[in-house]
Backbone bond lengths (Angstrom), bond angles and torsions (degrees), N, CA, C in turn:
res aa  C-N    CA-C-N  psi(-1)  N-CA   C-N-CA  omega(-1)  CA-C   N-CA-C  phi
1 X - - - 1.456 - - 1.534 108.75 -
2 X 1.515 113.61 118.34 1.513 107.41 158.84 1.413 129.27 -46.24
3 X 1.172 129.85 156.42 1.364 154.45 142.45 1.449 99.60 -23.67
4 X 1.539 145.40 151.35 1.229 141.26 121.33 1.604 116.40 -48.22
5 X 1.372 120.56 -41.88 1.471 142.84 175.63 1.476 106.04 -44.84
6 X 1.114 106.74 -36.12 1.732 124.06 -158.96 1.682 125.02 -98.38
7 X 1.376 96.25 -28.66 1.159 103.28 -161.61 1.961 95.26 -86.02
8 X 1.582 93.90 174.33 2.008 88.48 -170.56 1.846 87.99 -110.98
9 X 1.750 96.26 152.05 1.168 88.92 -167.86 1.800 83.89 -149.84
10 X 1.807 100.01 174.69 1.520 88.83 -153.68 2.414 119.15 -76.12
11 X 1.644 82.14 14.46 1.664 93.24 167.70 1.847 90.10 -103.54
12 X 0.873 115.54 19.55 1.845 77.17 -175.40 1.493 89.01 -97.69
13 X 1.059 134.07 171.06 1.482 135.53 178.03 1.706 116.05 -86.24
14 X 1.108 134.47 8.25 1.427 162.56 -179.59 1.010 116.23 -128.68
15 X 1.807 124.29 27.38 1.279 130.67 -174.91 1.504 86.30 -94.94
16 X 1.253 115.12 170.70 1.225 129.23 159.65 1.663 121.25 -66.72
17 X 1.292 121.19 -41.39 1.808 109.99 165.11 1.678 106.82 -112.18
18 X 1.116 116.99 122.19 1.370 104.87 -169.28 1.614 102.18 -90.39
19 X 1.444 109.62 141.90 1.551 102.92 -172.76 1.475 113.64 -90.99
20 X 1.038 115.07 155.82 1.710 128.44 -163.44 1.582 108.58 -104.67
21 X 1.494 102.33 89.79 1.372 97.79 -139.50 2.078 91.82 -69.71
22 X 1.769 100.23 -42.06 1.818 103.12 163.68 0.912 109.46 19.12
23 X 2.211 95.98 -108.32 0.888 123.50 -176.67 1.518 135.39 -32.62
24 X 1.489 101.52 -58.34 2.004 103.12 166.65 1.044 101.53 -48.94
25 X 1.479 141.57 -14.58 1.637 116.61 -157.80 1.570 91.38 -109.60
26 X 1.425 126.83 -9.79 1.207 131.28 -166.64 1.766 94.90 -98.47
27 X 1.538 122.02 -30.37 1.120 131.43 173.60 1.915 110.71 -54.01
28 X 1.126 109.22 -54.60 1.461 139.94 -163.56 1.466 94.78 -66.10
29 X 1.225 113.73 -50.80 1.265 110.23 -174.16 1.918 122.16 -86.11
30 X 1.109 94.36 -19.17 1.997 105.45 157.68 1.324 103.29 -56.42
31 X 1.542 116.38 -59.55 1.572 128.40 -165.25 1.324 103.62 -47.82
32 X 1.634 117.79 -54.47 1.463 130.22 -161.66 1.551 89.60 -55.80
33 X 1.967 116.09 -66.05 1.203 111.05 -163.60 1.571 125.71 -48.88
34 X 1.454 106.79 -35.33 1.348 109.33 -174.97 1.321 103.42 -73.08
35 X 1.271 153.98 -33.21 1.505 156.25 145.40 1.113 132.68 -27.82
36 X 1.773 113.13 -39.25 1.412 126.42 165.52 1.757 98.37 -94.21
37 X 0.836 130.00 -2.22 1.724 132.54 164.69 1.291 107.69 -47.20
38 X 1.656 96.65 -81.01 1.381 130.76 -155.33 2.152 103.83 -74.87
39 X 1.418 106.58 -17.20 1.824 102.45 165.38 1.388 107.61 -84.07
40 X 1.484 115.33 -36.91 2.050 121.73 178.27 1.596 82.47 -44.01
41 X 1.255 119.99 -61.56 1.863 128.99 -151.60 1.440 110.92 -37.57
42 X 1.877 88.36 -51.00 1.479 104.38 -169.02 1.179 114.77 -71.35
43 X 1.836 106.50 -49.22 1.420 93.95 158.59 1.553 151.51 -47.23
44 X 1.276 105.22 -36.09 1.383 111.51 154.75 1.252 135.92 -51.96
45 X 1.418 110.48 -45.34 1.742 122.22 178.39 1.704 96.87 -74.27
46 X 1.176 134.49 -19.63 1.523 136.42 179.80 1.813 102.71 -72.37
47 X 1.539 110.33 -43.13 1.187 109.59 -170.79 1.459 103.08 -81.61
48 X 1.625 115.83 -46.97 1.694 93.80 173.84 1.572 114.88 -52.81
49 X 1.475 125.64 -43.24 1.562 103.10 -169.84 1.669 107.52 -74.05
50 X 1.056 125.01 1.68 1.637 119.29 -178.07 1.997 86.11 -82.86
51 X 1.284 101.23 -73.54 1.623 119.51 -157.83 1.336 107.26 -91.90
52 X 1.373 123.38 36.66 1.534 111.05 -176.99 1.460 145.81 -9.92
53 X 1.573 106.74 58.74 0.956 109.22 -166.06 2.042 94.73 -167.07
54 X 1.232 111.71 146.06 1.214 111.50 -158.28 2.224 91.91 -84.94
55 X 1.754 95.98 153.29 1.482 97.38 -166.26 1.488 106.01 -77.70
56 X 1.228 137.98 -169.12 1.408 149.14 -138.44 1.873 83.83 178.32
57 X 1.548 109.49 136.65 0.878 146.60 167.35 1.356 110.73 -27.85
58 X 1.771 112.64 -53.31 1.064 106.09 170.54 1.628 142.77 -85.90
59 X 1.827 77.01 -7.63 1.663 83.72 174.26 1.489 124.35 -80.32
60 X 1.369 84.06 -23.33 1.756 105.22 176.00 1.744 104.66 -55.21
61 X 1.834 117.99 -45.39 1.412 94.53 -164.39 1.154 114.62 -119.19
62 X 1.912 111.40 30.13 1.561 137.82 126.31 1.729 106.87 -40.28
63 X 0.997 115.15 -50.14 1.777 120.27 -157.97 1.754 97.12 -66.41
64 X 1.216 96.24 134.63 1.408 95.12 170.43 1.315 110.23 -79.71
65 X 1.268 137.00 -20.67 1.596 139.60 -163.45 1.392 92.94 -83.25
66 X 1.920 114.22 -66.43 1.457 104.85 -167.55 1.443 131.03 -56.91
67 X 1.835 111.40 -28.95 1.399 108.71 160.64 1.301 148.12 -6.34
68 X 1.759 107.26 -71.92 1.550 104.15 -175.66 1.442 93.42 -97.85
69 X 1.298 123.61 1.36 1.689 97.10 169.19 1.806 105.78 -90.87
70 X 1.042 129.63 -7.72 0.986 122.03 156.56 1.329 133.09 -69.15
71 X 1.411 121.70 -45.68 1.788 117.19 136.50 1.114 128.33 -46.24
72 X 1.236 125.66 -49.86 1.203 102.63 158.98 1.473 148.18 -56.83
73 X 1.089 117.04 -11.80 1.436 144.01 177.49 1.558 102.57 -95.20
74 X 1.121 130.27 -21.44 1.531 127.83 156.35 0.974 119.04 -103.50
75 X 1.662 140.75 9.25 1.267 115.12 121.57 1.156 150.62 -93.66
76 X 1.387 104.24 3.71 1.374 119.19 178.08 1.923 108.28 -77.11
77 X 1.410 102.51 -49.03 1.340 101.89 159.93 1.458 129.92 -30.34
78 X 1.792 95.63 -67.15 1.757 98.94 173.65 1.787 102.59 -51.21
79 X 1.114 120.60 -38.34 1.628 105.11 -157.56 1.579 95.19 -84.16
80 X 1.162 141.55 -7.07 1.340 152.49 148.60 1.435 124.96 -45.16
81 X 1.449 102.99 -64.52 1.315 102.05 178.26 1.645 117.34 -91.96
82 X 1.613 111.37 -10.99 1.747 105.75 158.68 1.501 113.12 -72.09
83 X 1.172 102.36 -15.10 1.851 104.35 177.17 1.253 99.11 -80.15
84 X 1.408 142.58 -53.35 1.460 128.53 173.37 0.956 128.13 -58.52
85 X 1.628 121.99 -26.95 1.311 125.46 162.15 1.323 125.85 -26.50
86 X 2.145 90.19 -72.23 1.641 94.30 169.78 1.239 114.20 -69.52
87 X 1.340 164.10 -11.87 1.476 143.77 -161.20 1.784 89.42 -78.92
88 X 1.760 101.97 -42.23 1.634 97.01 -161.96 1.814 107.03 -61.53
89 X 1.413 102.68 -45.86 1.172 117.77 -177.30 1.911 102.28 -44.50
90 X 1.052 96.35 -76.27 1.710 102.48 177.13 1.745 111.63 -33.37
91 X 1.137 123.85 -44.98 1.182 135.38 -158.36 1.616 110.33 -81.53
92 X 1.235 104.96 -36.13 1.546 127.25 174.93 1.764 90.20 -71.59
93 X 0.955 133.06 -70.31 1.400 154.29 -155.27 1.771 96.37 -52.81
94 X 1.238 116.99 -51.94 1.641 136.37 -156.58 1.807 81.36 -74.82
95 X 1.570 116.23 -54.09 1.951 114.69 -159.78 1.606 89.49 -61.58
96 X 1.419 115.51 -53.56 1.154 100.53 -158.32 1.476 117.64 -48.28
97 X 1.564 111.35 -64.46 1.557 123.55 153.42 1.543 109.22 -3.07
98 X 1.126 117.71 -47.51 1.324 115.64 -147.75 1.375 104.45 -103.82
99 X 1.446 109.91 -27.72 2.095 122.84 173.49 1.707 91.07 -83.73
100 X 1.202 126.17 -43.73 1.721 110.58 168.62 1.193 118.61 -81.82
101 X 1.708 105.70 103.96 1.578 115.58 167.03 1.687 113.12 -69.99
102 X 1.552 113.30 124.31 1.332 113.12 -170.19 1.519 114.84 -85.97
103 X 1.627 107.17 -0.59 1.308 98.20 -177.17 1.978 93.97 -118.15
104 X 0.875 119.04 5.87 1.625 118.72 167.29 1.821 99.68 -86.11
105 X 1.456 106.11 -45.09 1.480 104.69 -167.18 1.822 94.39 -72.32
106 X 1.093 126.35 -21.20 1.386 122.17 172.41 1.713 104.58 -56.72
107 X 1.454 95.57 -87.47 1.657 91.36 176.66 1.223 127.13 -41.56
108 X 1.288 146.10 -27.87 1.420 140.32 136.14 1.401 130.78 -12.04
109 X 1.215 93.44 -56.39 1.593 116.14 -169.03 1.839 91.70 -87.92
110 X 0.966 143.48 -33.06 1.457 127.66 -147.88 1.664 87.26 -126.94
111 X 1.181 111.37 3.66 1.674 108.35 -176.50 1.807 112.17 -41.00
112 X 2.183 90.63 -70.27 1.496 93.96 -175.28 2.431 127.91 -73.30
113 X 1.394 92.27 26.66 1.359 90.48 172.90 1.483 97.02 -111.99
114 X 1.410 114.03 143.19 1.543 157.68 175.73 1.168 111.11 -70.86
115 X 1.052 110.17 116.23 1.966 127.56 177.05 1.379 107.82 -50.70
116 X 1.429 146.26 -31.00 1.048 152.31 -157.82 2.181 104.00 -102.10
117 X 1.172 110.47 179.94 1.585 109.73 -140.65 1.619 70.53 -130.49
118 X 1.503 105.89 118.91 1.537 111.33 -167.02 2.027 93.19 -90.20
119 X 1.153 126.06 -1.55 1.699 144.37 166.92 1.191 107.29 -63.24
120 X 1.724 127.09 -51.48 1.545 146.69 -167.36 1.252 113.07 -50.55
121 X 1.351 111.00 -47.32 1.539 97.34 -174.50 1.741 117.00 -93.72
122 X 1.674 101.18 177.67 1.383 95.80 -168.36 1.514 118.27 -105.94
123 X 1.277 107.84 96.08 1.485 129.01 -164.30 1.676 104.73 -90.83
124 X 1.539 107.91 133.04 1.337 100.73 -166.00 1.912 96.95 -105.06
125 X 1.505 124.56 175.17 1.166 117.84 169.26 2.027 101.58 -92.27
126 X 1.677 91.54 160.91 1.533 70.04 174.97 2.067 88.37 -146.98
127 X 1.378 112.40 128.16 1.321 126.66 157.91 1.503 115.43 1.40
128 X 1.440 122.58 114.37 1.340 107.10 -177.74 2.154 89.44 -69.11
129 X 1.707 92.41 174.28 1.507 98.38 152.31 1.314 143.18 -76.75
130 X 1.352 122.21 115.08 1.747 99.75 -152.46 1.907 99.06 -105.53
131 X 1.201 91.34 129.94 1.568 95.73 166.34 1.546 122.48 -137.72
132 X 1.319 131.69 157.64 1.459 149.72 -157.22 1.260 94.30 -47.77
133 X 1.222 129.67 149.48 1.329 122.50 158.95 1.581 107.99 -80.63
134 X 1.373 121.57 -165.62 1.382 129.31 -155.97 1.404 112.80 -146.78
135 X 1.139 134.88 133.40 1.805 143.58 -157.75 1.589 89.34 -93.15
136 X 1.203 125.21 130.63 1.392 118.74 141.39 1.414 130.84 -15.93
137 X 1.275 125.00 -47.33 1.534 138.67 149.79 1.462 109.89 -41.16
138 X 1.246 128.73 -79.63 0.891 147.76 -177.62 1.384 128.30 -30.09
139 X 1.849 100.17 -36.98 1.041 122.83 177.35 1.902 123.06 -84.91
140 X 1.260 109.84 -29.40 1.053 119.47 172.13 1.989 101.90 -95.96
141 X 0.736 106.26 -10.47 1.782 101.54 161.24 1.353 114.10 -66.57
142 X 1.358 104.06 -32.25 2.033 105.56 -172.83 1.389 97.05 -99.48
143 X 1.598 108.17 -18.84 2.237 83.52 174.91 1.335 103.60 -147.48
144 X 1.671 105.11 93.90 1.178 120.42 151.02 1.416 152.33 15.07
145 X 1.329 97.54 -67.04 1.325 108.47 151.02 1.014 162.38 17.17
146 X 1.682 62.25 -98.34 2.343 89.22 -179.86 1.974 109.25 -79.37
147 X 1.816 109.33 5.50 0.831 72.54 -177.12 1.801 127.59 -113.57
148 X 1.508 110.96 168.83 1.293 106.49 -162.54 1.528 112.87 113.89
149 X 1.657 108.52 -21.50 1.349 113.81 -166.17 1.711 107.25 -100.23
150 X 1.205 127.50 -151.07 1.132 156.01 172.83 1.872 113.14 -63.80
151 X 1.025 85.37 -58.99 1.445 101.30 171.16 1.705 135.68 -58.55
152 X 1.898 94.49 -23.79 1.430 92.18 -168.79 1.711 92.54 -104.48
153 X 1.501 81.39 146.93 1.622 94.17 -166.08 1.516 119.08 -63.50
154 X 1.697 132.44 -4.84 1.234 124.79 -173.27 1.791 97.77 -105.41
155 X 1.540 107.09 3.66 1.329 104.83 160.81 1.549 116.21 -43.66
156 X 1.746 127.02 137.88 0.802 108.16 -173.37 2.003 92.88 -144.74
157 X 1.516 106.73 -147.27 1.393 98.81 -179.19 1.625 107.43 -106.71
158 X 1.057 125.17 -4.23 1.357 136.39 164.54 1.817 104.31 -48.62
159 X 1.252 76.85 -52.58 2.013 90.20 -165.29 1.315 112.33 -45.67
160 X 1.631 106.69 -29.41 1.983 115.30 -166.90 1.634 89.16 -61.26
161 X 1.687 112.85 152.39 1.336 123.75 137.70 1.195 108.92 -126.35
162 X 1.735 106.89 147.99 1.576 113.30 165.03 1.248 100.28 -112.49
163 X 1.877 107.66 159.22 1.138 156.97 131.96 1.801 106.20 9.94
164 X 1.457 139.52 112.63 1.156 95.52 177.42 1.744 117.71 -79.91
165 X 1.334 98.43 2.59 1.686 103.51 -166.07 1.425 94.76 -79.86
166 X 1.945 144.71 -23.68 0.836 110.03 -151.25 1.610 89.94 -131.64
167 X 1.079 107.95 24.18 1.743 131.57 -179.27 1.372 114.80 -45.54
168 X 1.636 100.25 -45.83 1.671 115.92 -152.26 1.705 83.67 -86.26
169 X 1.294 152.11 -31.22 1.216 147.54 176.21 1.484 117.98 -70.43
170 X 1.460 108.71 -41.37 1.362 112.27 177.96 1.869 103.26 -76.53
171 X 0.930 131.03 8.09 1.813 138.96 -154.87 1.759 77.62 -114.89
172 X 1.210 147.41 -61.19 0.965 162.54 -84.47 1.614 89.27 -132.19
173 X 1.216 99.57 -85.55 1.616 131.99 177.62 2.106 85.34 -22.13
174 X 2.202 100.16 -82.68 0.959 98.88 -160.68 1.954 124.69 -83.57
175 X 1.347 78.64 20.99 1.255 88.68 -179.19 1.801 127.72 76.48
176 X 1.122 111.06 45.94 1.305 128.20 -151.30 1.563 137.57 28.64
177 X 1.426 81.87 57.31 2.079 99.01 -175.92 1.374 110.77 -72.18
178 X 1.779 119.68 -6.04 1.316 111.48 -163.02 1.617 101.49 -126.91
C-alpha cells in the first residue's frame, strides 16, 4: 500500500491534468465582481426609492453601504486585470518558445566551428620580424603629411592661433600668454 504522502494527486504537479490555478483565480474573482455588482444594484434601487431620483457619484460615496463595496470592486478589478496581464504575458512567452527552435538556434550558432581539435596539430612558433625602432623625426620624415600638424613632433605652442574675437578669454584663462 502507498503512502497518502506519496501517491500523485490532481495538486501534485505530476498529476495527470495539471490545474490552472490563474484562471480559477481569475474565475473567483468575476464571481466576487458580479456579487458586489448586483448589492451596488440594490443599493442603488434603495436610494432611488428613498430619494427619487437616480444617485450621482457623489452620492454614491456619501452612502455608507456603497463605500467599501466600491473599493472593493476596485481592487478586485486591479487583481483581475494584473491576472490577465500575466496569462497574456505567459502566453506570448510559451508562442515565442515555441517559434524559437532551441536546437535549430543551436546549429546556427555552432554551425561555423570545425569538428577537429584546433590543439592537435603540430604548430611551430615562429620569430616575430624585428626591425629598428623609429624617432618621432624620423617618422614624420617618411610621411609627409602629418607635417605642420598635431602629429608632427616639432609641433609646438607657438604654432596655436586664436580667434581675434575670442582672444581676450583665452588671455584671461592663460593669463596673458598670447
Amino acid at each position: 500500500m502507498i503512502p497518502k504522502h506519496l501517491k500523485i494527486s490532481s495538486s501534485s504537479p505530476f498529476g495527470s491534468s495539471p490545474r490552472n490555478t490563474k484562471m480559477e483565480r481569475i474565475k473567483e474573482i468575476q464571481n466576487k465582481i458580479r456579487i458586489i455588482d448586483n448589492q451596488l444594484n440594490n443599493a442603488i434601487s434603495s436610494f432611488r426609492a428613498k430619494h427619487n431620483k437616480t444617485p450621482t457619484e457623489l452620492d454614491l460615496m456619501k452612502d455608507s453601504v456603497t463605500v467599501p463595496l466600491i473599493t472593493q470592486r476596485k481592487k478586485l478589478v486591479s487583481q483581475y486585470k494584473s491576472l490577465k496581464d500575466d496569462i497574456e504575458y505567459a502566453k506570448g512567452l510559451f508562442q515565442q518558445i515555441q517559434r524559437d527552435d532551441p536546437i535549430k538556434n543551436a546549429q546556427k550558432s555552432f554551425r561555423g566551428i570545425a569538428a577537429n581539435n584546433p590543439f592537435a596539430s603540430q604548430k611551430e612558433y615562429t620569430d616575430p620580424v624585428v626591425r629598428p625602432a623609429m624617432t618621432p623625426v624620423q617618422r614624420v620624415g617618411n610621411n609627409t603629411t602629418k607635417t605642420g600638424t598635431l602629429w608632427d613632433p616639432r609641433f609646438n605652442f607657438n604654432d596655436i592661433t586664436v580667434d581675434p574675437k575670442i582672444k581676450r578669454y583665452y588671455n584671461r584663462i592663460v593669463r596673458g600668454r598670447w
